[in-house]
C-alpha positions as CSV (number, residue, x, y, z in Angstrom):
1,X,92.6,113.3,105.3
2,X,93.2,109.8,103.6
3,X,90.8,107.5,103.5
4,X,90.3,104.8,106.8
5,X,91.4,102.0,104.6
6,X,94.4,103.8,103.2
7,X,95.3,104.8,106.9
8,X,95.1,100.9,108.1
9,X,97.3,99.7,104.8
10,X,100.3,101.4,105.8
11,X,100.6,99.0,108.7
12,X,101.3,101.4,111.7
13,X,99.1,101.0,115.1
14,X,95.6,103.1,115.2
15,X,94.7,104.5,118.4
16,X,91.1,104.1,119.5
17,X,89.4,106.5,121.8
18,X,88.2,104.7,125.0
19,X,84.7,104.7,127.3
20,X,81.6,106.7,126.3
21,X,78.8,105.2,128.9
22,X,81.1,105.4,132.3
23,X,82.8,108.3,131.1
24,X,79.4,110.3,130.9
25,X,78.9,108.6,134.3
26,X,82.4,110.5,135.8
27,X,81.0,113.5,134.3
28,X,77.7,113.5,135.9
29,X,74.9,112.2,133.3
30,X,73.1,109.7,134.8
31,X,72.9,106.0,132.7
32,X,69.8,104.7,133.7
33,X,67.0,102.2,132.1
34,X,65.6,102.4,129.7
35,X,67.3,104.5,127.5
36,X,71.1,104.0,128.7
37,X,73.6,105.8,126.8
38,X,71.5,107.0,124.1
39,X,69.7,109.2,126.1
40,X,72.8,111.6,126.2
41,X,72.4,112.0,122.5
42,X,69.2,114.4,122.9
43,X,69.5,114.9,127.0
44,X,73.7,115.9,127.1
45,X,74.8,116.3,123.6
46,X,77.6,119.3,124.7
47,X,79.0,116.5,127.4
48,X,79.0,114.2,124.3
49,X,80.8,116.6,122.1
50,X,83.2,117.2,124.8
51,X,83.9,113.9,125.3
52,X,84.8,113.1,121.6
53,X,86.6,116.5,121.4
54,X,88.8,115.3,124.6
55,X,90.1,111.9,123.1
56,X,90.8,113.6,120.1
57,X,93.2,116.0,122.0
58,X,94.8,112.9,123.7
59,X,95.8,111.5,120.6
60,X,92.7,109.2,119.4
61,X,92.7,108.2,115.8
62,X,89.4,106.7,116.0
63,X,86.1,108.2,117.4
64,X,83.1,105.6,118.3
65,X,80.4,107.3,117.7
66,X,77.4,106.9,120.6
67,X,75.3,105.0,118.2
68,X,75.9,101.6,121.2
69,X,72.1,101.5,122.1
70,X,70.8,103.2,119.2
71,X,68.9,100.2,117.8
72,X,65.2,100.6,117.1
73,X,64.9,97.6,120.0
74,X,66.7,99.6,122.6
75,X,64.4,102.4,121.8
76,X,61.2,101.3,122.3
77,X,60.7,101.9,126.0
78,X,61.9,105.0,125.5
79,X,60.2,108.3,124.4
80,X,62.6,108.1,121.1
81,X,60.5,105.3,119.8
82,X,60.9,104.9,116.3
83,X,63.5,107.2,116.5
84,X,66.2,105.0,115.5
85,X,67.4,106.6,112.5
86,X,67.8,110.0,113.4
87,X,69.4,109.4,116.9
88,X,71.7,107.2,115.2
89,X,72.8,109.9,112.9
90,X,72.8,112.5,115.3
91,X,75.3,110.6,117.2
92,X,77.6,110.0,113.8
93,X,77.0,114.0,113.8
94,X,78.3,115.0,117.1
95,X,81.5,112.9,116.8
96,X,82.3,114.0,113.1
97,X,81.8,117.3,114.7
98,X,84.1,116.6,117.4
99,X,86.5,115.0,115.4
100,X,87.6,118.0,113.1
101,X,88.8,116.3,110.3
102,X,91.4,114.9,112.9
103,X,89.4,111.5,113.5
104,X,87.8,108.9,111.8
105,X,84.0,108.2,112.9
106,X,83.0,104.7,113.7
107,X,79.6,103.2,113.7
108,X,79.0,101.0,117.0
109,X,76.8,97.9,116.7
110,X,76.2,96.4,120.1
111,X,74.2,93.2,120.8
112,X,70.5,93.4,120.8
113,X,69.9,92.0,124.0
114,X,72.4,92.5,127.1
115,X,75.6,92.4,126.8
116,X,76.9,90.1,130.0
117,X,74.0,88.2,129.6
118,X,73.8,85.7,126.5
119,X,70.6,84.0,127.9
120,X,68.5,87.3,126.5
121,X,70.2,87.3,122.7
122,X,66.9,87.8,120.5
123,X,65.7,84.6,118.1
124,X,67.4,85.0,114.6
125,X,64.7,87.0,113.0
126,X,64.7,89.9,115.3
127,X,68.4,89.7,115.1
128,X,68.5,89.7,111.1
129,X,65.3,92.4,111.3
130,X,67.1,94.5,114.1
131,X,70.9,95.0,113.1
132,X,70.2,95.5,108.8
133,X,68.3,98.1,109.8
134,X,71.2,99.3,112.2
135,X,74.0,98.6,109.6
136,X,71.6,100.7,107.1
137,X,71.5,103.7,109.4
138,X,75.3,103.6,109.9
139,X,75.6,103.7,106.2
140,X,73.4,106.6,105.3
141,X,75.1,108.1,108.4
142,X,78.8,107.9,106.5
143,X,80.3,106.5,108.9
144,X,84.5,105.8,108.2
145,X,83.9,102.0,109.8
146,X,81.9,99.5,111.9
147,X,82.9,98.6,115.3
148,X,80.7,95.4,115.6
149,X,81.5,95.6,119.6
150,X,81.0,93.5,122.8
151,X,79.7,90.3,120.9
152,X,79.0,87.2,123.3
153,X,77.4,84.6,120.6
154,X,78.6,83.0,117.3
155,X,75.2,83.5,116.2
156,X,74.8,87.0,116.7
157,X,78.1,88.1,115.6
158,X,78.1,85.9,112.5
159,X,74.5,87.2,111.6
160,X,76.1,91.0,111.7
161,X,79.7,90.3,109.8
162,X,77.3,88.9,107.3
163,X,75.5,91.9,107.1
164,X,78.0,94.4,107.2
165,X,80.1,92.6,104.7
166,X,77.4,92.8,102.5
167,X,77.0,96.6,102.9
168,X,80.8,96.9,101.8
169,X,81.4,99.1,104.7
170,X,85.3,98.4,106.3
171,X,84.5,96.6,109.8
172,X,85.6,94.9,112.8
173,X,84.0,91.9,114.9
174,X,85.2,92.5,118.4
175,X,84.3,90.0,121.1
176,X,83.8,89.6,125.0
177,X,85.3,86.6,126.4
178,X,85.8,85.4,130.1
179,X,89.8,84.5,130.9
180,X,89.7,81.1,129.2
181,X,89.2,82.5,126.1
182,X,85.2,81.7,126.0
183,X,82.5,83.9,124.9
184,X,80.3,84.4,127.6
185,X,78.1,82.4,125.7
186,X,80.7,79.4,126.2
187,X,81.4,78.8,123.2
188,X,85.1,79.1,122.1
189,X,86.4,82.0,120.7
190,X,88.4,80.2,118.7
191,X,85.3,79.2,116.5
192,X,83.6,82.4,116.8
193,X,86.8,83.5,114.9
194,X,86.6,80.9,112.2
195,X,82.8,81.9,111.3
196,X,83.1,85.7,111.8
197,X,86.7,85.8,109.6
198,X,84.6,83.9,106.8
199,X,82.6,87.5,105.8
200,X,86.5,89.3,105.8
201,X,86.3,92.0,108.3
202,X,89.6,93.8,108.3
203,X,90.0,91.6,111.5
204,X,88.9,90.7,115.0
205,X,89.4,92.2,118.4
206,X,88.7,91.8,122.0
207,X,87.1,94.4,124.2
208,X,85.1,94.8,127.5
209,X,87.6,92.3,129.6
210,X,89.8,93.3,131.7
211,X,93.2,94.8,130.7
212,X,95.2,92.3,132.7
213,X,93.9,89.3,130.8
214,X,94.1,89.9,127.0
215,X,97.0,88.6,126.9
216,X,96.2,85.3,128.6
217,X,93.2,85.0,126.3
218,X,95.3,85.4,122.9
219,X,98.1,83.4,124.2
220,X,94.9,80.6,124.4
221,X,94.3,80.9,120.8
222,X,96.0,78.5,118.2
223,X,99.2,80.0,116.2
224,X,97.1,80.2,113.2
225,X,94.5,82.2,114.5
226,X,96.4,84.5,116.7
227,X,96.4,87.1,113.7
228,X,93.2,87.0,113.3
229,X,92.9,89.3,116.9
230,X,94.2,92.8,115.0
231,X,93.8,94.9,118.2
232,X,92.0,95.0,121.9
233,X,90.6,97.6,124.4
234,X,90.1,96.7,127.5
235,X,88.2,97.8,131.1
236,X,89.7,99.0,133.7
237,X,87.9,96.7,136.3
238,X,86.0,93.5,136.1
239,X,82.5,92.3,136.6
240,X,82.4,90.0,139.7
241,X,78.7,89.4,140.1
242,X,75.9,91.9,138.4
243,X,76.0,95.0,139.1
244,X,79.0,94.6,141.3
245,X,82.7,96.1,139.4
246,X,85.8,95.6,140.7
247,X,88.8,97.6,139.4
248,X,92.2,96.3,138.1
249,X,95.2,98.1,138.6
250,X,94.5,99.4,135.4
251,X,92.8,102.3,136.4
252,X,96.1,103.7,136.3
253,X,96.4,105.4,133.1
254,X,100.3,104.3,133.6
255,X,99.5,100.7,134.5
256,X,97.0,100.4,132.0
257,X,99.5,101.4,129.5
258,X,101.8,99.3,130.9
259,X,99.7,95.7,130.0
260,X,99.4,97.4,126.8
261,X,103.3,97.2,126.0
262,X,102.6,93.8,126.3
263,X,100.7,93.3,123.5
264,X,103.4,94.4,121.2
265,X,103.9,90.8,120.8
266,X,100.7,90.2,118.7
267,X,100.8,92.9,116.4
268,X,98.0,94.7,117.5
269,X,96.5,97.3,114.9
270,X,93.7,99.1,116.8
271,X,94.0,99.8,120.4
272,X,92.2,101.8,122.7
273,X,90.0,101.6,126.0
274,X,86.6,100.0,127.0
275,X,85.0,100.4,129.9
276,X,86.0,102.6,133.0
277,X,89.0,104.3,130.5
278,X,89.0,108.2,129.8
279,X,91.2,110.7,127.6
280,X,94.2,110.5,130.6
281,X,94.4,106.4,129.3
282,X,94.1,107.3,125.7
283,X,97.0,110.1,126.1
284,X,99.1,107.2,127.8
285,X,98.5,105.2,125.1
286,X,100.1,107.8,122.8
287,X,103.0,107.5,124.6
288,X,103.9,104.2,124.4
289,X,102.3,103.4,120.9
């Protein structure tokens, strides 16, 4: 299998896989405080592996590996304290397991504090402190890439592409915005791109929004920064209030496939599914990539 940077130079689209936390929800594992997602690595790993194992049969190219809420932060209130390093590479384990040779393995770096809530981002020593330690376990972990995901500050997502880029590990900055083309921060995407595309990640996407508005929020962007957005994968709903989701008619592995057409426009290198998505979105993908 070539190497992920030798697979992304020959131009062609990459197909991510799509949701790990509400697809272990659809097949029964309970997300709950305050372990989240990362409790499946110890409590579920089979329904982990057979996740992984089922987007690689619909035609993902890319396996994230559960490594989302894996920092040493997230961990503390949990009974993996101080764990961070070896449930992060367990993760990286059960996905390059999963993936067969068939896959490349990405590292997920979430934000520290919530991820719809920039109010609770960390000051800027825990964040340096917090994700060099991450980026390290990723490394030692082999990971293929970094999926620097969700990000809803300038701050925090600078502070990481920094960090990575000085690892040397191939990454991606990929950011949340609302539908006119803020970070949920409220600052402008347009300068989170201008800082994060200083540290030369292979590029920028947008995940976590809704399928029906990527386009609108590229289409907001100047011309000259519209290539710096190499890919997207999206929800299949929305957040209308917390706690409270409202589905798009996205959920449709068809319809959801359908916005994605639309993209074509924009050149798009990686796309998959966030939120809400499972291996039925990813094998529609397929088809129309």
């Amino acid at each position: 299998m070539q190497s992920f940077l030798e697979r992304y130079s020959d131009g062609a689209p990459i197909l991510l896989d799509g949701a790990t936390g509400t697809e272990l929800e659809r097949r029964g594992f309970e997300l709950a405080a305050p372990g989240w997602s990362a409790a499946a690595i110890r409590n579920a790993p089979e329904r982990l592996t057979e996740i992984h194992r089922d987007y690689v049969a619909a035609g993902a190219e890319i396996l994230t590996a559960n490594t989302f809420r894996t920092h040493a932060r997230n961990l503390e209130a949990t009974q993996w304290r101080g764990m961070a390093r070896e449930l992060t590479e367990e993760a990286v384990g059960l996905a390059r397991e999963a993936s067969q040779g068939r896959a490349y393995v990405a590292g997920s770096i979430a934000p520290l504090g919530d991820c719809y809530s920039p109010d609770e981002t960390p000051v800027r020593e825990d964040l340096e402190r917090h994700h060099a330690e991450m980026i390290e376990h990723l490394c030692d972990a082999n990971v293929d890439l970094i999926l620097v995901e969700t990000q809803l500050t300038i701050q925090e997502s600078e502070i990481i592409a920094r960090r990575v880029a000085q690892s040397g590990c191939p990454f991606f900055v990929s950011f949340v915005c609302n539908a006119s083309g803020n970070l949920l921060s409220g600052e402008p995407l347009s300068e989170a791109l201008k800082r994060v595309l200083e540290w030369n990640p292979l590029g920028c996407l947008l995940n976590c929004v809704p399928v029906d508005e990527v386009a609108q929020i590229v289409s907001s962007l100047p011309s000259e920064l519209e290539e710096g957005i190499q890919g997207a994968y999206a929800n299949t709903g929305r957040m209308i209030s917390p706690g409270v989701w409202e589905s798009t008619p996205g959920v449709d592995p068809a319809v959801y496939a359908e916005f994605v057409t639309e993209w074509r426009m924009y050149n798009f290198r990686l796309i998959g599914g966030c939120c809400g998505t499972t291996p039925s979105h990813v094998s529609a993908l397929k088809e129309v990539l």
